[in-house]
Structures are given as C-alpha cells and as structure tokens.
N, C-alpha and C positions, 0 to 999 in steps of 0.2 A: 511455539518452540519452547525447549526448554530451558535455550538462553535467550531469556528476553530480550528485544534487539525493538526500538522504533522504527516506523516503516512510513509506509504511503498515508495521507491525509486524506480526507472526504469531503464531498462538493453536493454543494444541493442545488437546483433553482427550479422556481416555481413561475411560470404566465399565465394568472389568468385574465381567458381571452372574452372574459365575458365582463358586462359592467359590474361593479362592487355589488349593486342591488342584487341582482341576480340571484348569488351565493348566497346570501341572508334569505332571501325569500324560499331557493330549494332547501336546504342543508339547516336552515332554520340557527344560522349562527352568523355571526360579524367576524368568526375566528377560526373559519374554515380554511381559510390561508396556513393561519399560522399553525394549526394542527396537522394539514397535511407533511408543511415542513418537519413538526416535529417530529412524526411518526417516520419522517425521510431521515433526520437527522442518528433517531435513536434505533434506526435499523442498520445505521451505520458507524454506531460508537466504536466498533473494531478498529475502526481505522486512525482516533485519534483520541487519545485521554488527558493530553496535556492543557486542551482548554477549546473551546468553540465560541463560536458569534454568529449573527446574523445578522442582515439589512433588509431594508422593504422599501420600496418609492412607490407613491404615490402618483396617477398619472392625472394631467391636467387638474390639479388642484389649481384656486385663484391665490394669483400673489400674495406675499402676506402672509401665506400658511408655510409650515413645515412639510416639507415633500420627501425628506429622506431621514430615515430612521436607521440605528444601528447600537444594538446589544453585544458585547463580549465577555466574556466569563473566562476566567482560571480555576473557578471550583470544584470544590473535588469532584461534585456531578455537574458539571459543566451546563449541558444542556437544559435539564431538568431547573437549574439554575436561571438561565436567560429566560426559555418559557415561564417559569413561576412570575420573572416581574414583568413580563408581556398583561399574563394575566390580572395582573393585582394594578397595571394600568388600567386596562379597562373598568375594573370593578371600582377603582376609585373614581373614572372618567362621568362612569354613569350613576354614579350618587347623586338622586336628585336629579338625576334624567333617564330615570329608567324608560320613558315614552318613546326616548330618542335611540333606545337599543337597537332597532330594526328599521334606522332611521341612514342610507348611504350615505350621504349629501353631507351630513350635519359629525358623521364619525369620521369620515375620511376631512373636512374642517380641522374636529376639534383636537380626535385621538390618536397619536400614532400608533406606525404598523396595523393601517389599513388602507392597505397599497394594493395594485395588485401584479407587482414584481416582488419576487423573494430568493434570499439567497442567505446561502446554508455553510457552514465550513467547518470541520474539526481537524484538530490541530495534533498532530503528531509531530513537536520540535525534531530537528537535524541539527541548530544551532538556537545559538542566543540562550537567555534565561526565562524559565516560563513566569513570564510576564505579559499582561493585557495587553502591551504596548506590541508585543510578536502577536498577536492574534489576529486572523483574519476574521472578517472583510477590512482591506484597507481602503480610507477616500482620501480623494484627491478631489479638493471641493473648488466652487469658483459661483459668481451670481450671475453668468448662463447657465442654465439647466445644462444645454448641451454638452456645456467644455465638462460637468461633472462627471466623473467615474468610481464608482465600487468595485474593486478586484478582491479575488481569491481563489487561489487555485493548490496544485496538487500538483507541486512543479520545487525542481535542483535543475541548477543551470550551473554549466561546466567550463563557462566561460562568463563569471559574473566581474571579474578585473577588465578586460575588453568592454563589456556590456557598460561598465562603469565609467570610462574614457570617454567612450560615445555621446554618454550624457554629458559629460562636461566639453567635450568639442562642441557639443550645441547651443552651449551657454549654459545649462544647467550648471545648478550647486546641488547636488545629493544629499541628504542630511547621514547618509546611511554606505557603507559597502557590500551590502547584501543582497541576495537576488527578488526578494522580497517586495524593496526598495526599489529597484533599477528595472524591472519587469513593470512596477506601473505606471513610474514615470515615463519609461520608454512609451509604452503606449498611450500614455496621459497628452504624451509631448505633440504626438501626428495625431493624435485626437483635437487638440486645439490648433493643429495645422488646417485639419481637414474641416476644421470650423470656419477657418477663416478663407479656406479655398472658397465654400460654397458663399459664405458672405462675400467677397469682392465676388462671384461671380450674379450676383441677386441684389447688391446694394446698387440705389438711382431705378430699380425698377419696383421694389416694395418697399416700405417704410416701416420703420420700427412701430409696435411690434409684433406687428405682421410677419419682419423680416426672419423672428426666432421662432414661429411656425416653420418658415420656408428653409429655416437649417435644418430645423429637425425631420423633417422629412425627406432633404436632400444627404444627407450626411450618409456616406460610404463608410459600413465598418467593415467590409472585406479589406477595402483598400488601406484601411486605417492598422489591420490588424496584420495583413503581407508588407507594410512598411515600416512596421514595429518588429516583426517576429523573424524576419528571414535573415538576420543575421544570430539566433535565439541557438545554444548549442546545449542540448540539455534533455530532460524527460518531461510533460509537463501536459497538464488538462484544467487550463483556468477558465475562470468561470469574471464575466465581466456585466456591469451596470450602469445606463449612462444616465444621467439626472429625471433627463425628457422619458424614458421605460423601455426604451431598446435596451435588448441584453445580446451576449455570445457565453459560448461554451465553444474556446479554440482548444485541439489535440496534437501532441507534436509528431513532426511529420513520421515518425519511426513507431507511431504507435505504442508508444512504452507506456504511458500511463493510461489508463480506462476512464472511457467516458462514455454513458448509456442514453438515451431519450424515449420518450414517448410521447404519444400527443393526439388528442381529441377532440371534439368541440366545443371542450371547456378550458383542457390547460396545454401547456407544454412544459414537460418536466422531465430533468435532467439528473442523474446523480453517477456516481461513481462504479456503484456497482446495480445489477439488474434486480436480484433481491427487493431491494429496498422499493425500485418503484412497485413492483407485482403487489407487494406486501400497502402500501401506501395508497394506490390506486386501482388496487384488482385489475390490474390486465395484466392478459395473456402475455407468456414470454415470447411469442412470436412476433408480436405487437412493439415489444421493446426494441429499438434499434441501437446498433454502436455507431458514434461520431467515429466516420474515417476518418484516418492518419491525415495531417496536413488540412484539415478541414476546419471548418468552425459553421454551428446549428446557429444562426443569426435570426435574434426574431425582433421586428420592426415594433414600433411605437401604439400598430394598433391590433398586434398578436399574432399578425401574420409569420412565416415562417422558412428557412430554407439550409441549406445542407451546402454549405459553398468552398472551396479550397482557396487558401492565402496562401499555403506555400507549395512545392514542390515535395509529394509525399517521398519516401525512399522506404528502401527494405522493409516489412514490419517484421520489430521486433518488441510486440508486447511483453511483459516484464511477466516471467513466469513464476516465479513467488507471489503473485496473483491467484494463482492457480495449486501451488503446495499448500500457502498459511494465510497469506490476507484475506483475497474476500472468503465472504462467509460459503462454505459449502451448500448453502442450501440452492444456489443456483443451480439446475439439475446438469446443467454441463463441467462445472466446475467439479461435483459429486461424481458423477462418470468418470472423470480424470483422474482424481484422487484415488480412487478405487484403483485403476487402473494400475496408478505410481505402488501403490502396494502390492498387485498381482505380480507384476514386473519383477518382483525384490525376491519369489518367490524361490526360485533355482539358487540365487548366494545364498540363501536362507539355512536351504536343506544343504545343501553342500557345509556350510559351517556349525551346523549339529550333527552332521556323520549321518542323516535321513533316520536320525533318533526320533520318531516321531511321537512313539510310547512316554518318552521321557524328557518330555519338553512342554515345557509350560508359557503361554504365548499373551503379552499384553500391551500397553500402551501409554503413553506419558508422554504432553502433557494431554487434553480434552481434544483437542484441534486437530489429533494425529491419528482420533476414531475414524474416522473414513478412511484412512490411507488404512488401517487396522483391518478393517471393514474387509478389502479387496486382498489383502494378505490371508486372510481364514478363507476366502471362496477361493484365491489360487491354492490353497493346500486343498481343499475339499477334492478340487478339480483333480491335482495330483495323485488324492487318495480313489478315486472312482479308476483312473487310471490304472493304479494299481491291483485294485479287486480285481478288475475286466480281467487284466495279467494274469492273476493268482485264477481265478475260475478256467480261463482259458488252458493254459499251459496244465494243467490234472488236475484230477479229483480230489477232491479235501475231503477231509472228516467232516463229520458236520459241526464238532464244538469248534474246528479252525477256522473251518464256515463263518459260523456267528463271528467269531473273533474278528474274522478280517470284514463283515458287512457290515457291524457295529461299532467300527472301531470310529472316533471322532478326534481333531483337534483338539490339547486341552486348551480351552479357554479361560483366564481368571482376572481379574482388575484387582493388580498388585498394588497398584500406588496410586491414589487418589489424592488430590490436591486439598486443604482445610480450607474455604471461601469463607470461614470465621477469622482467618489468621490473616494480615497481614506486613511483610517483612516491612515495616520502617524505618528500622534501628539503622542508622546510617555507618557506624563503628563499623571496620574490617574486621577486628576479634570479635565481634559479638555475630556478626552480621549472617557466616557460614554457619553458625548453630540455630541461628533462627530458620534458615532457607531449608533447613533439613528438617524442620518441625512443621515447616508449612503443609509438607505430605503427610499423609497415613497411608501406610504399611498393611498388607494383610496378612496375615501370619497363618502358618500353620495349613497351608496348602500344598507346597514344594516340601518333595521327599529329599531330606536336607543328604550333602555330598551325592547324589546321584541325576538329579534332574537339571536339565538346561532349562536360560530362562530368557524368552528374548522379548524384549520391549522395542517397539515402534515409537518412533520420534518423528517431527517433520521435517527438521533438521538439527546438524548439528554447526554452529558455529565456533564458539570461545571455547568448548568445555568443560568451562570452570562447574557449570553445575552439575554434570555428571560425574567430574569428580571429586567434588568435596559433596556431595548429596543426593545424587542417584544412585552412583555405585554401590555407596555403601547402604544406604538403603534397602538395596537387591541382596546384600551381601548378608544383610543379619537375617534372611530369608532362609541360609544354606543353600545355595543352589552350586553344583557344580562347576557350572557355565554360563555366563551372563552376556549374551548378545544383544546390544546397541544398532538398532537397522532406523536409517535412516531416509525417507523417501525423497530427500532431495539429496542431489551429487556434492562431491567434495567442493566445499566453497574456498575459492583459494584468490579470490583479486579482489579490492575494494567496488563496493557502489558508488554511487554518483546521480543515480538517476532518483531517488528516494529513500533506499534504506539506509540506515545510520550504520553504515560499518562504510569506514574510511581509512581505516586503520589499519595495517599488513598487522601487526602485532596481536591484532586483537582473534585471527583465522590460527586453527588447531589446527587444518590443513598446511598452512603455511609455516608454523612452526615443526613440523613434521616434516614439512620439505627439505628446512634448513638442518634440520637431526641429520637424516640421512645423508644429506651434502657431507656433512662435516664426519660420519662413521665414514664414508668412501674414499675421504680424500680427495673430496672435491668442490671445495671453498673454494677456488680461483671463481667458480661459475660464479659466483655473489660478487666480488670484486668486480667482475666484468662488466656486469650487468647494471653495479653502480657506477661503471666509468661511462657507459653507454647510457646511460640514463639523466647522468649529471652533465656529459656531453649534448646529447639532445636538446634537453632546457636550456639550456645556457645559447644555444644556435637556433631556437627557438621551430627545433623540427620535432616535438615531441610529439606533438598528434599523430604521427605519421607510424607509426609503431609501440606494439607494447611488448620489451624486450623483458618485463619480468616474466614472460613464457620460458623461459631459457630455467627458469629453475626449478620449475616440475617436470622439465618434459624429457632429464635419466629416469622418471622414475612410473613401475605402473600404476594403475589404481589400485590393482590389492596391494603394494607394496605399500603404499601412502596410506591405506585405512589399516593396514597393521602396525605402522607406526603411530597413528592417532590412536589406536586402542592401548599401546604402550605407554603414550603421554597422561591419556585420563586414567590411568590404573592408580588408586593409591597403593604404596608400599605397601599398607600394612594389609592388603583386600585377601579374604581368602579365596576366593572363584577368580576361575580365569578369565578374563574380558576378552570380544573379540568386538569390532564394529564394521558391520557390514552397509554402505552407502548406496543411495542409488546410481548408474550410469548412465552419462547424459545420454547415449543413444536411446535409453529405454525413457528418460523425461520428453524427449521430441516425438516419441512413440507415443505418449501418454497424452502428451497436450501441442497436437503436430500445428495448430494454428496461434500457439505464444509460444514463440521461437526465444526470446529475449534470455540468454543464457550469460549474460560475460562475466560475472561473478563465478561460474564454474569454468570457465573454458577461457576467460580475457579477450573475447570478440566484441570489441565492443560496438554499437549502433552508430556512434556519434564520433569525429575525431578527438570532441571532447575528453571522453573516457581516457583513449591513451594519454593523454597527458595527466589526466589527472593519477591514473597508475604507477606511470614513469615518476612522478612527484610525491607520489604515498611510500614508491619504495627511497626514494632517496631522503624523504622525512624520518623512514625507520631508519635507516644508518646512520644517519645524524641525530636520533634520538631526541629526534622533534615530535609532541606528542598535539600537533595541530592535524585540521582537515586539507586535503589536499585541492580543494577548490569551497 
C-alpha cells in the first residue's frame, strides 16, 4: 500500500522426523534444519520487519545438556541477523573438532540449535516498543521438560482484559496486560495441569524417572489447547513447543488468520503462507494443506502427526487483506484473485474517463498493486475486442479506420517508481513530507500535458495522507488532465482487531469523508447518537452485541463516499482534477469467494469481540483519546 500500515506476523515450524544423523549423512550438513527455516523465514519477511527469533529443542538429549535454544533479533535485517550467529556458533564450536563435524551424538551434546524442532517468527509490532523483550518465541521454562513451552503466533485478541482476570482468578501474577503475555500463560497454566493430571494418574505405578517418560507420552495437547483457547476471542494461528519436542500449530475457529502444512517422510512443516513452503521444500501446491478453523496440526514427541479440533469451528472468515496485500502474490491462487480485483475495477474505470481510451494513460503505485494492474489491462483488452467485434459487425470501415481500431492498445506506462536507494528516516513532520516525495521517481515527458487522464492502481487506500501530500502532486507535475486513484480493495471504514495496525477511526479517509458529508447535510445528530449508544453499550456491558457505528455510513452511497475522499486528498493548489474510484465489496467476494473476512469494509465482524472493540474505538475518537481499543 501506499500508506504504509503494519500487518499480520509470520510463523515457521520445522519436524524433523528423522534421527539428527540422517540429515548430516543425506544433505551432507549439521545445518539443514536451520537453513530450511531460514529460507522459510526469509520467503516470508513480507510479513514482519520489526524484529524476528527462533528456537530449536533438542529431543532426548542426556541430562546436563542444554535442550532449548532461542535467538531474537531487532536488527535492521533481522533474520539475516539471528542466522549469521547460528553460524559463527557452529564455526566456533568446531575449532579444533573439525572430525566431530558429521558427528550426531557429540553436536547435539555440545552445540546448540541442533534439535530437531524449529520454530520461526517475525514480528510485525500492533503494540509495545520494538524491543527484543516483544519479540517472539516466548518460554515459559520449568526443570520438567514437559511443563516447558515456546510460543509464537500470529494472533490480536479482543478480549485480552477478561483473558487477563482469568489468569489471576487462577492465582496467577502476570508480569504483563498484553495478549502476548496472557495467551502463553493461559496455556502454560493447563499445560502444567495436564502434567499433573497424567502424573497422579501414573504415580505408585512407575517411578521416577521412568515417570517423566510416561508424561510425556501421556500428555493430551488437544485437551490442553480446547481448555486454554475456548474462551480465546480474537484472530490467531500460534505456533507452540513443549520442552519433551511435541509441537502444535492451533488456528482460530473463524479462520482469520493463515495457517499452511506439508509433510513427508522427512519433516513436517508449517508456515503462514503456501509460497514459502513450495519455495523451501519443492512441493507441489497440492501437497500443501490449510490447518482448518478451530483445529490444531499436533505432532507427538516421535514426529508422528494429526489434524485435530480443540474448539468449536464457526463461520470462516479468513481475513482478505491476505489476499489484496499480504501474502506474497506468488501463490497461484492469490495471483488469480488479484487479477481478478483488478478486472472487476474495470467498468468504474471507463465510466470515470468518459471511455477516453485514446487519452488515457494507465499505471501503478506502489510494486505490490502490479498484479491487481495486471488484471486491470486484460479487462480493458477484453473490453476493447468487444468493441472492434461491435465496430466490424455493425459496417464497413475504411480500411485505415480498420487498422485504427485493430491496433488500437491500452497506453501503458510506469509513472512512478519507488527509489530502493532512499530511505525516509527523518523523523521530523516538516522535513518528513519532502523526503516521502523524493522517495519516488517520476517519469516525465510521456502524458500529453492538459489533455490526457492518468489513472494509477493502488491496493488500497487507507489514511491518505500520502496521496496527498505525495502522489497527487507527483501525478500533477506530469500535466495530466485527470488523475484517477483506483483502488482494488473497498472503502475501509471500521478499525481491525484481528491483526492490522489500524485501531484508530481517525486514522480512515473513509471515515473522515463520512463525517464531512454528515455535517454538509445537516446531519450531526447521527454521531451524537451513535456516541450515546455506544457509550451506553459499554458502560452495561452489551457492547459485543452490536456495531452501531454502521449508522454513520449507511446515508450515504459508495460513489458518494469516494467522491468525498477524492475531495479530502486533493491539495488546493493540484492543477488536474482527482477522482478515486474503489473497489466494491460485492465484486471483492466475487474475486476471492473463499476469504470472506471483510469487517474493516462493511463492520461484520467474525467475533463478538470486534463489536466492542468498534463501539470503543468510536467513543475513544470522541473523547479524543489517541489509544487502542483493545
């Protein structure tokens, strides 16, 4: 996008189901583990730049040794970062034991992360400060293997104040109010329950330490993970590690956030998006499986494996901003779809150039918006065949009108291209908009100045702010007469909750647009109301039950709201007219009919959670409170 917004996080986990030898002896390395993950991590850097980590255990090592290992990074290449001193472990490990390189027994002893569980995360902060200490994998340690756990997931939870009480009804002290916090202790807490269920049920008949065998293969993490999670109101696909080398990858029952698998009769490997494993371990996208909603991929201690439900799935509603900007287009479904959000666009398109097609010059901004671009030039092509068919059909042409209309093409041009030499740093507001407009290059001298439209494809548009202090004008020292803003995702008008970093009603151009229009009609009361019934809600604690900030889009149509948002990001002094044409959710459900997860454009939300947190994001803007609303 070309307001940059935080998003979804990324998850790795690796099992291999083979002895540590094994890998050394085929692949001819000690560090086939950690390469797979890395090559899983950094096919998935899209997803988080503020910092990543990893962990690895070690299975059945003898007492004495270190069995869990764990790297986190803030750097600016994060990843790149944690791998370099994985490596520079090793190399220093084997100074002077170079014999013992291709040696299992004596690496998995001496040197860590050579285990063979791994677990992957990057970090796209919602909250906190980026700091090592927010970075996942989090442990929750203890000297049973069993009671230990590494979490890290890809999860907002909507009721992390509840989630919080809970803990301390238990007896817990949280160090922390964050969902972060309270999601591994919750599980931490029936994890060392269900430690001690199977100990009193085995103690008097084995004897220690016999007995810590017979937990760990008695231990239920379905049941451990449906008596943590079913009261969980939220989006979420964690990713879990328990000391002994049983892992989970649990998915919340509404399906919002992504979670992938694969698995052969070497590993079992889990990541966020499909890409990353194809790419990581050459298989087929067929081969690739999604963790259903409400499930968790549970693999036992000796790599076995299963597909099992802890909760109760409901509606899916995968989160389709998956499918417009996050994951990477190269998954050939995700590409079909995109394509698609752009063919869709094609009818408001030509309707807001007057089917100027002569005089219209067609592009995109930022990189991530080429495919939606993509499917936008094949529905004009499509268009224009239509049209010859027409023109040949209905009489006779001359034959230079012939040529005219057989040859006639889409123009295409890449008006603005991004500088990957530049990047804005400068933190100062006065300085900050001259730098974000130096970041692009311009290409000049294509558009026939006062006569040609000029319309750029976006993914979306959220705040604004950089189309108009920096695209428009951009567009604008071009001369074009008309500058069309098309957007392939619909008007965003409610806060997230489930993952993206917009919490904020203040922060939607949609929403600002809404309230313009309120207030040209003479129709403020709708806001007052809406805050009586909102502030009412909360306070009686029936807020989930409704999101009454529907009440304030719903005078008005879609073209009327994207005419209004075309008039917010115009500057004054712009000489071309701006128009922004959005896409509509009917044609997004059309485009990607299996991620339905729309409540950012529409306020349906999945979860009761959502309405409250909406009902409480609008009554933060009235009170001009500039926190999150959960």
């Amino acid at each position: 996008m070309s307001d940059a917004i935080k998003h979804e996080c990324g998850i790795a986990l690796i099992r291999l189901r083979k002895p540590y030898q094994y890998y050394i002896d085929k692949y001819g390395t000690a560090l086939y583990g950690a390469n797979k993950l890395y090559l899983l991590m950094e096919k998935q850097v899209n997803r988080g730049q503020d910092g990543a980590g990893i962990a690895n255990i070690k299975i059945d090592v003898p007492p004495g040794h270190r069995y869990i290992s764990r790297y986190r990074s803030v750097d600016q290449r994060p990843v790149t970062d944690i791998f370099e001193k994985v490596n520079k472990k090793f190399r220093k490990a084997l100074k002077g034991n170079r014999e013992k390189a291709k040696d299992a027994k004596w690496l998995q002893e001496n040197i860590a992360f050579t285990g063979e569980v791994w677990m992957g995360h990057l970090r796209y902060g919602t909250h906190g400060a980026n700091e090592i200490e927010n970075c996942h994998p989090m442990l929750r340690q203890s000297n049973w293997r069993s009671r230990n756990l590494v979490m890290a997931g890809n999860f907002n939870m909507t009721n992390v104040e509840s989630l919080f009480d809970k803990l301390v009804s238990l007896g817990q002290h949280p160090k922390d109010k964050v969902d972060t916090v309270t999601v591994m202790e919750k599980i931490g807490h029936f994890l060392d329950e269900e430690n001690q269920r199977v100990f009193d049920r085995f103690k008097g008949i084995y004897e220690n330490p016999d007995l810590s065998d017979i937990i760990e293969d008695n231990l239920d993490l379905q049941r451990v993970l449906h008596r943590s999670c079913r009261d969980f109101d939220g989006g979420y696909a964690m990713v879990g590690m328990t000391g002994f080398g049983a892992a989970f990858v649990a998915r919340d029952p509404a399906g919002i956030r992504p979670a992938y698998y694969y698995a052969d009769d070497e590993v079992v490997v889990v990541a966020s998006e499909k890409p990353a494993i194809k790419t990581a371990f050459n298989a087929e996208y067929s081969e690739i499986k999604e963790v259903q909603p409400g499930h968790a991929l549970i693999i036992d201690k000796y790599g076995e494996y299963n597909e099992l439900q802890f909760v109760k799935p409901i509606e899916k509603r995968s989160c389709s901003f998956e499918r417009i900007y996050f994951s990477r287009a190269t998954d050939p479904d995700i590409y079909n779809e995109r394509k698609t959000l752009g063919k869709l666009l094609v009818p408001q398109i030509l309707k807001e150039i007057d089917y100027d097609l002569e005089n219209t010059v067609f592009s995109y901004i930022p990189n991530t918006a080429e495919t939606a671009f993509f499917g936008m030039v094949e529905g004009l092509e499509e268009y224009l065949y239509k049209q010859r068919k027409k023109a040949i059909m209905e009489g006779i042409l001359f034959e230079e009108e012939l040529d005219r209309v057989l040859s006639f093409r889409p123009r295409v041009e890449k008006l603005v291209s991004k500088d990957v030499k530049m990047r804005t740093f400068i933190a100062e507001d006065s300085q900050r908009d001259d730098m974000v407009s130096h970041v692009y290059d311009t290409t000049f001298e294509v558009i026939k100045k006062g006569k040609d439209n000029v319309v750029v494809v976006d993914d979306s548009i959220v705040r604004g702010t950089t189309l108009e202090k920096s695209i428009l004008r951009m567009l604008d020292r071009l001369g074009p007469k008309k500058i069309i803003i098309v957007s392939s995702a619909p008007q965003i008008r409610f806060p997230d909750c489930y993952g993206i970093d917009m919490s904020k009603f203040k922060e939607f151009v949609g929403f600002r647009a809404a309230l313009e229009l309120l207030r040209e009609r003479g129709q403020d009361y709708i806001v007052d109301e809406v805050y009586a019934q909102s502030v009412a809600a909360i306070e009686s604690g029936n807020s989930s039950q409704q999101n009454y900030v529907k009440a304030i889009f719903e005078p008005f149509t879609h073209e009327e709201l994207s005419r209004k948002v075309a008039q917010i990001v115009t500057p004054a002094d712009l000489n071309a007219e701006v128009a922004v044409v959005y896409q509509t959710v009917e044609n997004l459900h059309r485009a990607c009919p299996n991620h339905s997860g729309d409540w950012y454009f529409t306020g349906d939300y999945p979860t009761p959670g959502g309405n409250n947190v909406v009902n409480k994001a609008f009554v933060n803007f009235m009170e001009g409170r500039l926190v999150r609303a959960y």
